[in-house]
Backbone as JSON Lines, residues from 0, in Angstrom:
{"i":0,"aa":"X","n":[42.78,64.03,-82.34],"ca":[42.31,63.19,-83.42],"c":[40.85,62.83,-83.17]}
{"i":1,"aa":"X","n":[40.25,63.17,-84.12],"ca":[38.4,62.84,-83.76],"c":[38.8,61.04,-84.07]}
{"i":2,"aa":"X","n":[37.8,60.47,-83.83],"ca":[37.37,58.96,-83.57],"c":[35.9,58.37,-83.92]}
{"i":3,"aa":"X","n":[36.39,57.71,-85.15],"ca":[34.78,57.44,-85.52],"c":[34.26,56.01,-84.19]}
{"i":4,"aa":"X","n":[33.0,56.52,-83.85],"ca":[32.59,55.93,-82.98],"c":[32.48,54.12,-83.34]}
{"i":5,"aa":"X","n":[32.42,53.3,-82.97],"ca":[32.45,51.96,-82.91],"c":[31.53,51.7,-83.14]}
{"i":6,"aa":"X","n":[30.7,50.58,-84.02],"ca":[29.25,50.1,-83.59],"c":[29.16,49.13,-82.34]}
{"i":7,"aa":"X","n":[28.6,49.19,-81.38],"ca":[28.12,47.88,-80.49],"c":[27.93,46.59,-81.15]}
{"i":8,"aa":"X","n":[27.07,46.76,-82.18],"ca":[26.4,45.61,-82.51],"c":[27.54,44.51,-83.26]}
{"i":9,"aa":"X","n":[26.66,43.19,-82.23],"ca":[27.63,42.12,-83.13],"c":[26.75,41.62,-84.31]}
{"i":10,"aa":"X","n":[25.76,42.28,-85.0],"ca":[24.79,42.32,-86.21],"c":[24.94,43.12,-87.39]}
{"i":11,"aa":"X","n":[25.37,42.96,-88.67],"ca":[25.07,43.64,-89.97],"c":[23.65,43.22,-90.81]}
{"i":12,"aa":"X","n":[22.89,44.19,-90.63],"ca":[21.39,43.45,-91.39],"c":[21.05,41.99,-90.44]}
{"i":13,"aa":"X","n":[21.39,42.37,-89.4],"ca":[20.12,41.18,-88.51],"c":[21.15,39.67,-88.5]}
{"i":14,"aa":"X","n":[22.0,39.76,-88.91],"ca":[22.74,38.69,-88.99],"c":[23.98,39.06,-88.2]}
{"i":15,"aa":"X","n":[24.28,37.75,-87.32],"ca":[25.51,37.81,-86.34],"c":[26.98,38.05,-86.92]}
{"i":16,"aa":"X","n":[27.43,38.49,-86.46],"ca":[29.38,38.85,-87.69],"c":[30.09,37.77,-87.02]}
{"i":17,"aa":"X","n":[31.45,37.74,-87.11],"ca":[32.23,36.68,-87.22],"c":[32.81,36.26,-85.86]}
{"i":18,"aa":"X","n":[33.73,38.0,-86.35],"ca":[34.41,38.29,-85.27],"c":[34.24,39.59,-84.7]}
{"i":19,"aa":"X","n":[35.13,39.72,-83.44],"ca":[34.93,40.41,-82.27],"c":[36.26,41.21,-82.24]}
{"i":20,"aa":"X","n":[36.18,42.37,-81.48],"ca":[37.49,43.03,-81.37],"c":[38.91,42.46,-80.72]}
{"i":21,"aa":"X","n":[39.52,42.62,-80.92],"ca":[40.59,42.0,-80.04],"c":[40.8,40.2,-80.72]}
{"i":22,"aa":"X","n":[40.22,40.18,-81.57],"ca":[40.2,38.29,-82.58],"c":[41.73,39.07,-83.58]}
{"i":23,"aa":"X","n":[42.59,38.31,-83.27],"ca":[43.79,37.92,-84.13],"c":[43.69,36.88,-85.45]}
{"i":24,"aa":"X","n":[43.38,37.62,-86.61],"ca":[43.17,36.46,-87.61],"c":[44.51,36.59,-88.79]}
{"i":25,"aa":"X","n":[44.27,35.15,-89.48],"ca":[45.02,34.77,-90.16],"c":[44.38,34.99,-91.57]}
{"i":26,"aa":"X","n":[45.13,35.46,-92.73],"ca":[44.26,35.95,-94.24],"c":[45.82,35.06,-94.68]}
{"i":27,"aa":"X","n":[44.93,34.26,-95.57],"ca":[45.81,33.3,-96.32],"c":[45.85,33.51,-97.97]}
{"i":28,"aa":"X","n":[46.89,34.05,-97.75],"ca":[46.69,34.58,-99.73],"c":[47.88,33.79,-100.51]}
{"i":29,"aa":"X","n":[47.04,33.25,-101.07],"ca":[48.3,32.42,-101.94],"c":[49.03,31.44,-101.63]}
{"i":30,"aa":"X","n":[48.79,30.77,-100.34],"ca":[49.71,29.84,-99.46],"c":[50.37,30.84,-98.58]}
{"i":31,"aa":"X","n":[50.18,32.36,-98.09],"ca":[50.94,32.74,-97.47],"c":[50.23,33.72,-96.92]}
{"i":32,"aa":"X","n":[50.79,33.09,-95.24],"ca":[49.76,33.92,-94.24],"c":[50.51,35.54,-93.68]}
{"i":33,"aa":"X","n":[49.19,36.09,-93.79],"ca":[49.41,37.61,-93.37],"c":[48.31,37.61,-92.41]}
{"i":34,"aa":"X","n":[48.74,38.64,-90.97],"ca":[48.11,38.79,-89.81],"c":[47.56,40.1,-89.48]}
{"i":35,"aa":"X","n":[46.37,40.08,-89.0],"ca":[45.44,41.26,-88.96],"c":[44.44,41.16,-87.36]}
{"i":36,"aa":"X","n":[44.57,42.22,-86.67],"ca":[43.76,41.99,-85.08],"c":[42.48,42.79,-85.7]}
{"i":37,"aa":"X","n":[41.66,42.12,-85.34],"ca":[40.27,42.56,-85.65],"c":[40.23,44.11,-84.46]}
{"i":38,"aa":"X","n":[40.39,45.82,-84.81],"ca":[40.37,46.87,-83.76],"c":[39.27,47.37,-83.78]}
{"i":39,"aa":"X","n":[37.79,46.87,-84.6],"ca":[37.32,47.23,-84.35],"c":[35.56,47.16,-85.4]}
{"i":40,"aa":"X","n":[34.83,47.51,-85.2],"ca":[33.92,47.37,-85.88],"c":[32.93,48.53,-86.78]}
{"i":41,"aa":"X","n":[32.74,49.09,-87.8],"ca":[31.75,50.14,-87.91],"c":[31.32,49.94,-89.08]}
{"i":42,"aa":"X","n":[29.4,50.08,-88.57],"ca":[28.9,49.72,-89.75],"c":[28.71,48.62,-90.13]}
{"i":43,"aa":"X","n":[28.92,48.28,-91.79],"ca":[28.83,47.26,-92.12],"c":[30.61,46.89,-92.34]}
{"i":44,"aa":"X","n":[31.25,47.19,-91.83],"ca":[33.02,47.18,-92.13],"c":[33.27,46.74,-91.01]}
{"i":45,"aa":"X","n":[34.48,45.73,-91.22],"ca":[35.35,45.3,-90.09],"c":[36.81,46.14,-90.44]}
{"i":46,"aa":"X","n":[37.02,46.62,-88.9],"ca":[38.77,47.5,-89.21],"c":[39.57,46.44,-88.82]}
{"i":47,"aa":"X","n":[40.6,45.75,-89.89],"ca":[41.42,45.42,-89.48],"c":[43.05,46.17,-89.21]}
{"i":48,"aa":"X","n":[43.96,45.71,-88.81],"ca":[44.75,46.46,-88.19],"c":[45.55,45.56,-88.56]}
{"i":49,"aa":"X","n":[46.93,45.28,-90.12],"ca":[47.55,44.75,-90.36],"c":[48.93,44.7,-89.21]}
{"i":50,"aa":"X","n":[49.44,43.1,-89.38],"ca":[50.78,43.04,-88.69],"c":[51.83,43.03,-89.33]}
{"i":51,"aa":"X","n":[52.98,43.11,-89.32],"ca":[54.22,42.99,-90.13],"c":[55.02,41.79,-90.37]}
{"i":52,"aa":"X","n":[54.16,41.13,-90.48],"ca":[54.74,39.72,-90.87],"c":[53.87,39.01,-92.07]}
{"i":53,"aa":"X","n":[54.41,38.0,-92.72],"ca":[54.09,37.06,-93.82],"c":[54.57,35.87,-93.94]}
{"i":54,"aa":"X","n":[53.88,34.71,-93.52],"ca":[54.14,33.71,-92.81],"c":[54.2,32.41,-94.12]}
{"i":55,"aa":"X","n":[54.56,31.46,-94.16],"ca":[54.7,30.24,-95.13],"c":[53.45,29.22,-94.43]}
{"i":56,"aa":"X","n":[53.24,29.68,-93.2],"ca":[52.51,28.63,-92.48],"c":[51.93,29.47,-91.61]}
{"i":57,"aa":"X","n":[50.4,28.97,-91.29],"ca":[49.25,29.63,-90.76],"c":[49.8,30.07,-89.04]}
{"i":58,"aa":"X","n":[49.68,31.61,-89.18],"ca":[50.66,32.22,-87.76],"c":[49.49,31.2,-86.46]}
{"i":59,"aa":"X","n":[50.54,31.35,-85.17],"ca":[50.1,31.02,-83.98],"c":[49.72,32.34,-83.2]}
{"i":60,"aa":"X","n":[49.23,32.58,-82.0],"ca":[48.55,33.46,-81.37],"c":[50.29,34.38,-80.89]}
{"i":61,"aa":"X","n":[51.29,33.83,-80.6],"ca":[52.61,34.33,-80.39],"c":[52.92,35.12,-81.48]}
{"i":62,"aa":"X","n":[52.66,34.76,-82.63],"ca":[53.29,35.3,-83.51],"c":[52.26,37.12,-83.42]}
{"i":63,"aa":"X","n":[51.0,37.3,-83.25],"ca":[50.59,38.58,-83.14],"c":[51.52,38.65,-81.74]}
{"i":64,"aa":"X","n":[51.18,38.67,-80.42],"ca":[52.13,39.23,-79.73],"c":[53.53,39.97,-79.36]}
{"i":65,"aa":"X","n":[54.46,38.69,-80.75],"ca":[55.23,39.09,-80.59],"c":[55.95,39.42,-81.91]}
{"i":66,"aa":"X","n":[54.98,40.81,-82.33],"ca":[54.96,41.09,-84.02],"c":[54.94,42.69,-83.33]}
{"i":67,"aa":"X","n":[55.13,43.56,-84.58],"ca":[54.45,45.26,-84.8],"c":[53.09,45.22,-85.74]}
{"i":68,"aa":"X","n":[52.53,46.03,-85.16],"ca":[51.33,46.43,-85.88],"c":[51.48,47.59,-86.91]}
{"i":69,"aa":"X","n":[50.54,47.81,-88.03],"ca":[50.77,49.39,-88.9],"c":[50.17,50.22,-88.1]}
{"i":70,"aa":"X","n":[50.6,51.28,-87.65],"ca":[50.46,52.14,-86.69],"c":[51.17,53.41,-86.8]}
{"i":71,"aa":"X","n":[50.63,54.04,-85.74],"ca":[51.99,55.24,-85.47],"c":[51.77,55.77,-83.98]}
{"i":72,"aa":"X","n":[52.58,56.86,-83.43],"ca":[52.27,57.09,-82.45],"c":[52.75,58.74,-82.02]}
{"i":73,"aa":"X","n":[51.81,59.52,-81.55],"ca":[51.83,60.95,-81.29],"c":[52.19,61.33,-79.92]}
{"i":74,"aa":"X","n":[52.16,62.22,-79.63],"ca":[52.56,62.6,-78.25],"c":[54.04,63.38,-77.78]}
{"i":75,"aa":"X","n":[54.28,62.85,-76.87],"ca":[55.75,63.39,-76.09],"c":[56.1,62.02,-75.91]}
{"i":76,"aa":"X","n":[57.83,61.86,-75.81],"ca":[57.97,60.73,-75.11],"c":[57.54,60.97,-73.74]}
{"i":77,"aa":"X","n":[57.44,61.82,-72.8],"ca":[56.71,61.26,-71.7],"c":[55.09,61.16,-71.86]}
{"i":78,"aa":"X","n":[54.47,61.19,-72.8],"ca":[53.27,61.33,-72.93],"c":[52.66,60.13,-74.53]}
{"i":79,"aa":"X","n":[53.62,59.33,-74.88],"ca":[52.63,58.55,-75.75],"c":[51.34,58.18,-76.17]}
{"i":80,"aa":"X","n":[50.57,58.34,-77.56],"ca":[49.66,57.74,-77.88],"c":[49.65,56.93,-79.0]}
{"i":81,"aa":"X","n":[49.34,55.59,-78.72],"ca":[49.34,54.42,-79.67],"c":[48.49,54.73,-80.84]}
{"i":82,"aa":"X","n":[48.0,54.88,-81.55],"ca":[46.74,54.71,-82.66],"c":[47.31,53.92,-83.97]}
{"i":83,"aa":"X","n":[46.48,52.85,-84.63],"ca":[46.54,51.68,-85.48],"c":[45.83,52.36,-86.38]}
{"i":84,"aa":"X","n":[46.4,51.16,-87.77],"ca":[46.29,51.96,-89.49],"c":[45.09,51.1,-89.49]}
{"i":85,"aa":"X","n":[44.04,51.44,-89.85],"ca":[42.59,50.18,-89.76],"c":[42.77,50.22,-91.7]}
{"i":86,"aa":"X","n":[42.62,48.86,-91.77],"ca":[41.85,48.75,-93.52],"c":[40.37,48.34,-93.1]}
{"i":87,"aa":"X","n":[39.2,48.85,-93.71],"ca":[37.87,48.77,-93.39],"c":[37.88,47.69,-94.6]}
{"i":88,"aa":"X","n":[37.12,46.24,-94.4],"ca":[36.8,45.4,-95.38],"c":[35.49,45.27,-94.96]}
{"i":89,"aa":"X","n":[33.98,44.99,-95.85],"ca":[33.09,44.16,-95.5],"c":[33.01,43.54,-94.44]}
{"i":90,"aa":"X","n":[32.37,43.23,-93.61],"ca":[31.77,41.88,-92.74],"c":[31.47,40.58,-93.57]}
{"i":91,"aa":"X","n":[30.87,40.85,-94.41],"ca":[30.69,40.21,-95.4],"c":[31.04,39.04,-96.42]}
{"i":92,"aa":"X","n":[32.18,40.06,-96.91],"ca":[33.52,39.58,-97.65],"c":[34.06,38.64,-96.52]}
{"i":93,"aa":"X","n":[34.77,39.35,-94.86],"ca":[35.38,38.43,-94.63],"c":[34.37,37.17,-94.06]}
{"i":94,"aa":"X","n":[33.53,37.17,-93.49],"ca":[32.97,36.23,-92.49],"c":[32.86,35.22,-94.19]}
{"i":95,"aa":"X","n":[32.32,35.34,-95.28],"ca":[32.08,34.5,-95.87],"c":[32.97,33.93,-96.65]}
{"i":96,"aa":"X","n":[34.58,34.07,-96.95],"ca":[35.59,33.63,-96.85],"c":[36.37,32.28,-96.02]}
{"i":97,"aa":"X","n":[36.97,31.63,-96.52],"ca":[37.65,30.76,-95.44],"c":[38.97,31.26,-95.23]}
{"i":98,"aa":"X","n":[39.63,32.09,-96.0],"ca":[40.75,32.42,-96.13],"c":[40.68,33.44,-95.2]}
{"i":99,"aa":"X","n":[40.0,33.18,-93.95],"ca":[40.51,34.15,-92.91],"c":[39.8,33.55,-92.03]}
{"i":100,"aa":"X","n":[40.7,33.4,-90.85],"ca":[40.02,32.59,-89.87],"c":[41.32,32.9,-88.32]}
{"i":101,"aa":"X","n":[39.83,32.84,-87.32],"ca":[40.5,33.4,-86.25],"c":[41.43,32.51,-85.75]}
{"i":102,"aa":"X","n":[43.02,32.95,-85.4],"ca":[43.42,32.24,-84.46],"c":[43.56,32.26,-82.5]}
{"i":103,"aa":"X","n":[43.04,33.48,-82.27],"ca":[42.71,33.69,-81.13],"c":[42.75,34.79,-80.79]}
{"i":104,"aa":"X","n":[42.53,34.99,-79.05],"ca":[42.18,37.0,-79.53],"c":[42.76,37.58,-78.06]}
{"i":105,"aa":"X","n":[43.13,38.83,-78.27],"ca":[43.9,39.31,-77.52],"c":[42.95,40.54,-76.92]}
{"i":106,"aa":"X","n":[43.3,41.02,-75.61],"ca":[42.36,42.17,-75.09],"c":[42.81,43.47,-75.2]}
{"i":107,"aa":"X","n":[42.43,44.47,-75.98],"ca":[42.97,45.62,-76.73],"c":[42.28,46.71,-75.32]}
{"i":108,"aa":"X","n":[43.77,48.13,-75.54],"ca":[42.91,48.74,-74.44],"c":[41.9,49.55,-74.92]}
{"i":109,"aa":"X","n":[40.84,49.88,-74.13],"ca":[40.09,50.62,-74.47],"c":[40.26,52.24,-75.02]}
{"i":110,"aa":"X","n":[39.1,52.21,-76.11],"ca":[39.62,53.03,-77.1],"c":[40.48,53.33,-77.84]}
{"i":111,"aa":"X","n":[40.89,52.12,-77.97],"ca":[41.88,52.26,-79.31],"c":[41.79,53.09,-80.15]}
{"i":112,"aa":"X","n":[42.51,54.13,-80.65],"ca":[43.12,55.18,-81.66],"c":[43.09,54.95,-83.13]}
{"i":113,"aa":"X","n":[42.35,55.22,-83.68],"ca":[42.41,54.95,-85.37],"c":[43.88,55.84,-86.07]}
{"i":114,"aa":"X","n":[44.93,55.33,-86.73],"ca":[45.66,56.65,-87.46],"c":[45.37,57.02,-88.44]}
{"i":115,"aa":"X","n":[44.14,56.08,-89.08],"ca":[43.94,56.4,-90.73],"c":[42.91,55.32,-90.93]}
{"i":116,"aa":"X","n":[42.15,55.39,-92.3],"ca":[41.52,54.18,-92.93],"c":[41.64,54.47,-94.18]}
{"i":117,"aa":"X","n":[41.31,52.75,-94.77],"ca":[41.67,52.53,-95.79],"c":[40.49,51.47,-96.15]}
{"i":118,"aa":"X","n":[39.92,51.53,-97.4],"ca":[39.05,50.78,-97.65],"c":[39.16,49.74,-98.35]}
{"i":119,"aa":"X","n":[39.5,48.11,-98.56],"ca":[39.96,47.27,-99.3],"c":[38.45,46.26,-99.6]}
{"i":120,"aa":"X","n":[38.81,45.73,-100.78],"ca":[37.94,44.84,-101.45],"c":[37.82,43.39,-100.69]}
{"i":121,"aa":"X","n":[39.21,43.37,-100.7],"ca":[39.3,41.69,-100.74],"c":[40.76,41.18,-100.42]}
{"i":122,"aa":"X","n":[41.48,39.93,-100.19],"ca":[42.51,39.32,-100.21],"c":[43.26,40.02,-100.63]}
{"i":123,"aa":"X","n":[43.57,40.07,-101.86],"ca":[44.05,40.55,-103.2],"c":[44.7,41.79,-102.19]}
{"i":124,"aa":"X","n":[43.61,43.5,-102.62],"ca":[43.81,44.43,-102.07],"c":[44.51,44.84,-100.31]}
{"i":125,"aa":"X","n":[44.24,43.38,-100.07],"ca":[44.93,43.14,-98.95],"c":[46.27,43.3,-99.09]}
{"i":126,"aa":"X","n":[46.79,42.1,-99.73],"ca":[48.21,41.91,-99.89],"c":[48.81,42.57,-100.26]}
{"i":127,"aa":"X","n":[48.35,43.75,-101.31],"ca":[48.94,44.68,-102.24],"c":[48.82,45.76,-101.41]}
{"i":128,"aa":"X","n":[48.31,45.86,-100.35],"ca":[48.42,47.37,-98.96],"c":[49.72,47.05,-98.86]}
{"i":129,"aa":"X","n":[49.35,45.65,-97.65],"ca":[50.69,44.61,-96.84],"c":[52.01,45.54,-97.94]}
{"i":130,"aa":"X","n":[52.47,44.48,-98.94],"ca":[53.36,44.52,-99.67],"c":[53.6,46.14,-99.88]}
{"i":131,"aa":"X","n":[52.77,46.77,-100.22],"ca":[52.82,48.76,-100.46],"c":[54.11,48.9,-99.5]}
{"i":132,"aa":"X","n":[52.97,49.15,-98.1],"ca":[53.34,49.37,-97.14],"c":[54.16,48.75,-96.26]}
{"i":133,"aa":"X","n":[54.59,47.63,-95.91],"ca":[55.25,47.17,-95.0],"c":[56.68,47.94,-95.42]}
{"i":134,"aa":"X","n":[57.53,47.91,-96.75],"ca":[58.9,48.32,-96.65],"c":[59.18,50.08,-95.91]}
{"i":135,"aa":"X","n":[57.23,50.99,-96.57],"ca":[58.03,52.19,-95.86],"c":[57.92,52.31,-94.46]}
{"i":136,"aa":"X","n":[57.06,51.03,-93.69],"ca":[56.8,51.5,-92.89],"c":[58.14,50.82,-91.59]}
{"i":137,"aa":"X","n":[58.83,49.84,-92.42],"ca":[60.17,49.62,-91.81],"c":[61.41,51.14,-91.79]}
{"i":138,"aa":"X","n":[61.35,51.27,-92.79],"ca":[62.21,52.61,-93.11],"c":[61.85,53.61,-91.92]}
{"i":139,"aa":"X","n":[60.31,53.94,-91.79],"ca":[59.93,54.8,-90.85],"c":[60.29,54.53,-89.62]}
{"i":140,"aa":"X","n":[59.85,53.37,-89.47],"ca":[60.4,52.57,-87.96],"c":[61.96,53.16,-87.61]}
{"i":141,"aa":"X","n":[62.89,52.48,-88.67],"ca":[64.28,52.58,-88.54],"c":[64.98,53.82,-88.53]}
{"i":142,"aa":"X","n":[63.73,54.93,-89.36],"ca":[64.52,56.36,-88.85],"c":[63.7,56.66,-87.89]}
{"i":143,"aa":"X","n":[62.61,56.66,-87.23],"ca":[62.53,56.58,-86.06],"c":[63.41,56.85,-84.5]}
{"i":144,"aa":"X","n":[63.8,55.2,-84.8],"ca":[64.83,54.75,-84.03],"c":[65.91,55.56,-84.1]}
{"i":145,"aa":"X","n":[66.92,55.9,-85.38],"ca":[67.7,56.64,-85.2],"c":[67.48,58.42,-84.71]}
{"i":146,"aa":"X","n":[66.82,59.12,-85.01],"ca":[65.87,60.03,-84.91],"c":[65.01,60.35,-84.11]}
{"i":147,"aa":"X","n":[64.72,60.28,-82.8],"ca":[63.48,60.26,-81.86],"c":[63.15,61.27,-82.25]}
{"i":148,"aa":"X","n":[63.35,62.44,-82.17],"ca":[63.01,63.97,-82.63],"c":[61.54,63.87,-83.39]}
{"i":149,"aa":"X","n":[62.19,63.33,-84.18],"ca":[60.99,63.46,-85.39],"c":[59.89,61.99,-85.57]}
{"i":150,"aa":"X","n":[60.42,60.89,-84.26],"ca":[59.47,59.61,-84.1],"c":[58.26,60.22,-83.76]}
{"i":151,"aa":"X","n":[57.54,61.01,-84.07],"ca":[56.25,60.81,-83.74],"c":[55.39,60.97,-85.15]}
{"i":152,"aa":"X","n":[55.59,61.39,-85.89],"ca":[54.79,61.43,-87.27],"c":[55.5,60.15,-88.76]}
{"i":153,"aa":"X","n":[54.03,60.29,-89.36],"ca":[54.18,58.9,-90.06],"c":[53.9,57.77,-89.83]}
{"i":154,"aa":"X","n":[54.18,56.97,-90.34],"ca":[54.01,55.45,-90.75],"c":[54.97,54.56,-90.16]}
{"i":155,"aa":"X","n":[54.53,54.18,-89.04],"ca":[55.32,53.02,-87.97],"c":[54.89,51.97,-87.91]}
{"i":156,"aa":"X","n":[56.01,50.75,-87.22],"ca":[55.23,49.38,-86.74],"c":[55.44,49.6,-85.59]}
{"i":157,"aa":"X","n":[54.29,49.14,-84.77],"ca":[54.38,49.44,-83.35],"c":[54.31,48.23,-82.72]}
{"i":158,"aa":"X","n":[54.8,47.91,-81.39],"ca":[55.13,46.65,-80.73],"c":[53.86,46.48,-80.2]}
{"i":159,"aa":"X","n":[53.02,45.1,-80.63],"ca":[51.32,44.9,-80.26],"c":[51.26,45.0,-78.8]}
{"i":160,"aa":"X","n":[52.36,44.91,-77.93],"ca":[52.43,45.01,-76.41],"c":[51.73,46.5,-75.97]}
{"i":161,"aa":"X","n":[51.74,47.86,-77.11],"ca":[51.67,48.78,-76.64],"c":[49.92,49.09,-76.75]}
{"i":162,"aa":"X","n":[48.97,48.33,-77.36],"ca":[47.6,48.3,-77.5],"c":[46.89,46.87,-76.53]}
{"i":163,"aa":"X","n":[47.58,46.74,-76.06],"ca":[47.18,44.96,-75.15],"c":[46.69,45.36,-73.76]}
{"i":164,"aa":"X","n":[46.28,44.77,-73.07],"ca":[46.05,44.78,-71.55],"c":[47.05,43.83,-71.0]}
């Protein structure tokens, strides 16, 4: 899998960004929180890396830990590779938002694996990924599980333990 390179910079146009890789934030749409680990940065885009949960009340730092990420994972079972679904939003959009705000941040391993991108507007386009995606990507999970054979392709939630230090 090629890998679009990361930017270094914590700057878009000369101005400092928000957040940092490995920042666990909270996107509050509607009264209802949905969770995203900041994996990464490029450009003028932040990749977030949705979680599988949707909360009534603003998640705690446990709740990424002990959540799946949109993801998938290639390899052999003796040979696993993790790689995360990034949605690319603005820097922009989010830093100037309140409806997203860090709740703390976790240390991702190096080089994290992109499986895909996706380019979203806003909140909105947020929720309507979330909502898309979360049911097939349970289904995938669950034949997965029944199925190892064929667990390596597609649309998974992956246990955030497997991108952490």
């Amino acid at each position: 899998m090629n890998k679009i390179r990361q930017t270094s910079s914590d700057k878009v146009n000369g101005k400092l960004v928000r957040y940092r890789e490995g920042d666990c934030i909270s996107i509050n749409v509607n009264n209802r929180y949905l969770g995203a680990i900041m994996t990464g940065k490029f450009n003028k885009y932040y990749n977030l890396t949705l979680m599988e949960f949707e909360l009534p009340d603003r998640p705690k730092l446990s709740d990424f830990l002990n959540s799946r990420f949109f993801g998938t994972r290639f390899g052999s079972w003796e040979d696993l590779t993790y790689a995360v679904d990034q949605q690319m939003v603005t820097c922009k959009y989010v830093d100037n938002d309140d409806n997203f705000e860090k709740i703390g941040s976790i240390q991702l391993i190096q080089n994290v694996m992109p499986a895909g991108y996706s380019y979203l507007t806003d909140r909105t386009d947020i929720f309507d990924y979330f909502s898309t995606q979360l049911p097939i990507r349970i289904e995938k999970s669950n034949n997965a599980a029944k199925f190892p054979a064929i667990a390596f392709v597609g649309k998974h939630l992956i246990e955030t333990e497997k991108i952490i230090i």
